[in-house]
N, C-alpha and C positions, 0 to 999 in steps of 0.2 A: 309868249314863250314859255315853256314847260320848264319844270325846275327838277334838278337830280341833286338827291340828299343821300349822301353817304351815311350806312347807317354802320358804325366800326362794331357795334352790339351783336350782329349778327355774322354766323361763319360759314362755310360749306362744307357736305360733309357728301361724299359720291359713294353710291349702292349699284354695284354691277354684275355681271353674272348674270350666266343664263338662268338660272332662278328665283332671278332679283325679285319682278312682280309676283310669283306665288309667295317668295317671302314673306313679304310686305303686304301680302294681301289681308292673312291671318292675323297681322300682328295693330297692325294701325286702326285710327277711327274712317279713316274714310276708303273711298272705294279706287284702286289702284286701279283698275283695268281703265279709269277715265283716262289717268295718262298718256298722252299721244306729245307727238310734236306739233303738235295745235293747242297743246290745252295742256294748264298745271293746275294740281290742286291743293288744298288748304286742308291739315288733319294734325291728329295728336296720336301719342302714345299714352297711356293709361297703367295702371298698376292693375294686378287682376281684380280688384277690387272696385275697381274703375276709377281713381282718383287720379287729377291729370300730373303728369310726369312730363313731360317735352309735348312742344304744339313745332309744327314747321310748314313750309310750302316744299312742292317736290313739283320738279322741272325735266322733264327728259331733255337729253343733251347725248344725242350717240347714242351709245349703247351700256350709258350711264344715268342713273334718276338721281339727277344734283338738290340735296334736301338744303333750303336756307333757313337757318334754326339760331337760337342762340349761341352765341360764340362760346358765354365762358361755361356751358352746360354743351356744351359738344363732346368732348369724353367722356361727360358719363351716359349720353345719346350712346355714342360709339360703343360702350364697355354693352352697357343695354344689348344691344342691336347682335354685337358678338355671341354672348348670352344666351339668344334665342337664333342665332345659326346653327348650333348643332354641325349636322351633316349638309345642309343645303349651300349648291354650288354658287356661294353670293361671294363679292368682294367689297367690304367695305374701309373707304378710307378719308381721314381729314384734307379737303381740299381747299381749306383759309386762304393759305400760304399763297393759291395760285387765283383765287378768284373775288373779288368784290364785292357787295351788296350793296345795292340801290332801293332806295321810293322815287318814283316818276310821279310828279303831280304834273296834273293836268299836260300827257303828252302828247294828246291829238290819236290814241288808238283804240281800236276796236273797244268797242262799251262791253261787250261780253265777259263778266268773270271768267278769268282764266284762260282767256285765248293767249297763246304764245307763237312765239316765233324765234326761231335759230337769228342769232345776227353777231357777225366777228369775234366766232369761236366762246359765245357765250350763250343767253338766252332774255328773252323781256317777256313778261306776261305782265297782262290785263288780272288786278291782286283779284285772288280767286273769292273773298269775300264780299267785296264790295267794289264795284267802277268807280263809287264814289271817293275810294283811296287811289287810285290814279296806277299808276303799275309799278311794277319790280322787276330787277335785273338780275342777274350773276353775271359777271364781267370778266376776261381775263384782268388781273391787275395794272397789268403792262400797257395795255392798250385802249382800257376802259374810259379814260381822258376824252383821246380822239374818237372813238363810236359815240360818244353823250351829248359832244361836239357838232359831228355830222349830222347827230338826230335835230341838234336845234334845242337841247337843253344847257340851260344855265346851273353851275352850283348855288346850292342852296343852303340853309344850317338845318339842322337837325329837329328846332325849334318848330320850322313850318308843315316837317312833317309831322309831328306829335300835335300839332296846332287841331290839324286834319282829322288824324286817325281818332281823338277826343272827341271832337264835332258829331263824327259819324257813331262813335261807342262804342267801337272794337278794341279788343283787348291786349294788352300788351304781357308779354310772359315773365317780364321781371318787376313789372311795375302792380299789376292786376292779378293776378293767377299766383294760387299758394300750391309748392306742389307736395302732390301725397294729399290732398284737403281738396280743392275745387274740385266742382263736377262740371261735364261738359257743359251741361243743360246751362247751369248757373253762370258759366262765361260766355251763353249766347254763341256755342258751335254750330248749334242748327240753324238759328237764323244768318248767320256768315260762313253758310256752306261749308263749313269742319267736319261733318259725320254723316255719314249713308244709313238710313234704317233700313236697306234694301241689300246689303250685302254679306249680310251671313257673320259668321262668328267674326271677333277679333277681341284682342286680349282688352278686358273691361266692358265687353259689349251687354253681357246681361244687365250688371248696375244701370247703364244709358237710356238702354231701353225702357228697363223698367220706369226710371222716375221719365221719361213721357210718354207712358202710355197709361201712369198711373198719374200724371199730371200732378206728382207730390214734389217738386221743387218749392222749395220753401224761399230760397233768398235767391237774387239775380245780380250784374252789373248793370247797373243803369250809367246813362251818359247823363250831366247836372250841371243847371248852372246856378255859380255860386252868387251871392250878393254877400260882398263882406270878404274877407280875410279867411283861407283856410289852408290847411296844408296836408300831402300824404300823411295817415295815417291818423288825422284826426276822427274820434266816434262822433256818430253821427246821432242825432236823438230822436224822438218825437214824443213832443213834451219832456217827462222824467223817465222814462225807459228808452234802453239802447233800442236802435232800429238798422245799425249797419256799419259801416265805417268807407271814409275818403281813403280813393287809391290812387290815381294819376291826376294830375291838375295841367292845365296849359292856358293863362291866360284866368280869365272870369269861368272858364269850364273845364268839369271834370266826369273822372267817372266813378261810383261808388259803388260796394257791394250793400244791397239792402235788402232787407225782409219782407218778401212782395206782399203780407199782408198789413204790414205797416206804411207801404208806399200807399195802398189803397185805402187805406183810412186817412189816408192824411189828404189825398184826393178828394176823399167825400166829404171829411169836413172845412177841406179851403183852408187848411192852415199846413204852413212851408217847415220841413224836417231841419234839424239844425246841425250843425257843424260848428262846434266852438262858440264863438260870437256872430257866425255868418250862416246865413239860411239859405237852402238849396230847392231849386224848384226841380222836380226829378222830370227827363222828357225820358220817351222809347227807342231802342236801338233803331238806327234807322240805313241798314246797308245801300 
């Protein structure tokens, strides 16, 4: 049986207008014209600088693209968003109040990132980064119970989805990602389907591009696991020099940012990076 994790973190935030997707086309990481009612995607917002600002999924739904993003960073999304309307005929509005967010773990659907489907006045996609995180909803509130029901999902705590989403090494926006600081590169958007190098400008785009196609990323989040006691926000070592620092934990595994040339010496010479009193064996994201 599939299990549905309220995740109360997260908010919705509806972009409509006939100018919705050329808006959002210029503005975001990834490439907006993928949106259909088959298919949501995974992207962020960036500073022109390119340093990440809001990360979200975007769902069409009518003749509205419902963004699931952080709850308690959704007005300054919104103020953002405002911002950069100008003149274009968009509408954007907080839709919390009316809709839910869900993790589907293991629902029984389509293995495709990001396939979606319309279902009782909501929507569920296959998580566009990875099958291996099982899917997401927006839900009307009211009636989101009974559709989770009829799918043949069980409640679940919050726990087994954080359990999951560490395992695989995707990143979480309040727990992993510093914002105005992280680069896409460095929170793994490219390999969890976050950003298009095929679609033309978008605010932040020159920085992105540049560190991969100059391959000058210096630090990454790795998924780890820990032997020993550790907790967010402990530095991470190798030998007496810093090498990174613990960001999410669930269970014996986490995830950390670290200095990819310190992972790779520590690699070569067979000895485990340290955390406090606990030593981390680093694995690769693996969507």
């Amino acid at each position: 049986m599939g299990q549905a994790v309220l995740l109360e973190e997260r908010g919705v935030l509806a972009v409509g207008g006939p100018q919705r997707r050329e808006f959002l086309q210029g503005l975001i990481s990834n490439d907006v014209e993928k949106i259909a009612p088959s298919h949501a995607i995974y992207a962020a917002l960036l500073t022109p600088q390119g340093k990440f600002l809001f990360e979200f999924f975007i769902a069409g739904l009518g003749d509205v693209l419902l963004f699931d993003t952080d709850r308690d960073r959704l007005p300054d999304l919104h103020k953002r968003l405002m911002m950069y309307k100008l003149r274009s005929d968009v509408t954007i509005a907080d839709r919390s109040a009316d809709f839910a967010v869900y993790a589907l773990l293991d629902p029984g659907l389509d293995d495709a990132p990001g396939q979606a489907l319309a279902v009782d006045g909501g929507v569920i996609f296959t998580d566009p980064r990875s099958a291996r995180l099982g899917a997401r909803a927006m839900l009307p509130r009211d009636t989101a119970a009974a559709t989770l029901g009829r799918l043949g999902l069980g409640a679940a705590p919050f726990e087994a989805y954080e359990a999951r989403r560490i395992e695989v090494g995707a990143a979480d926006a309040r727990r992993d990602l510093e914002v105005d600081k992280t680069l896409l590169l460095e929170a793994n958007f490219d390999a969890f389907n976050g950003v298009s190098f095929s679609k033309g400008c978008y605010v932040g785009q020159e920085l992105t591009a540049r560190t991969k196609y100059r391959g000058n990323v210096r630090r990454k989040l790795y998924p780890v696991v820990i032997e020993g006691t550790a907790a967010p926000g402990t530095e991470v070592r190798l030998g007496d020099k810093p090498a990174g620092e613990v960001r999410s934990i669930a269970g014996n595994r986490g995830i950390a940012l670290l200095r990819i040339e310190d992972v790779e010496q520590a690699r070569e010479q067979g000895v485990p990076l340290a955390a406090g009193s606990a030593t981390l064996r680093v694995e690769s994201p693996s969507p």
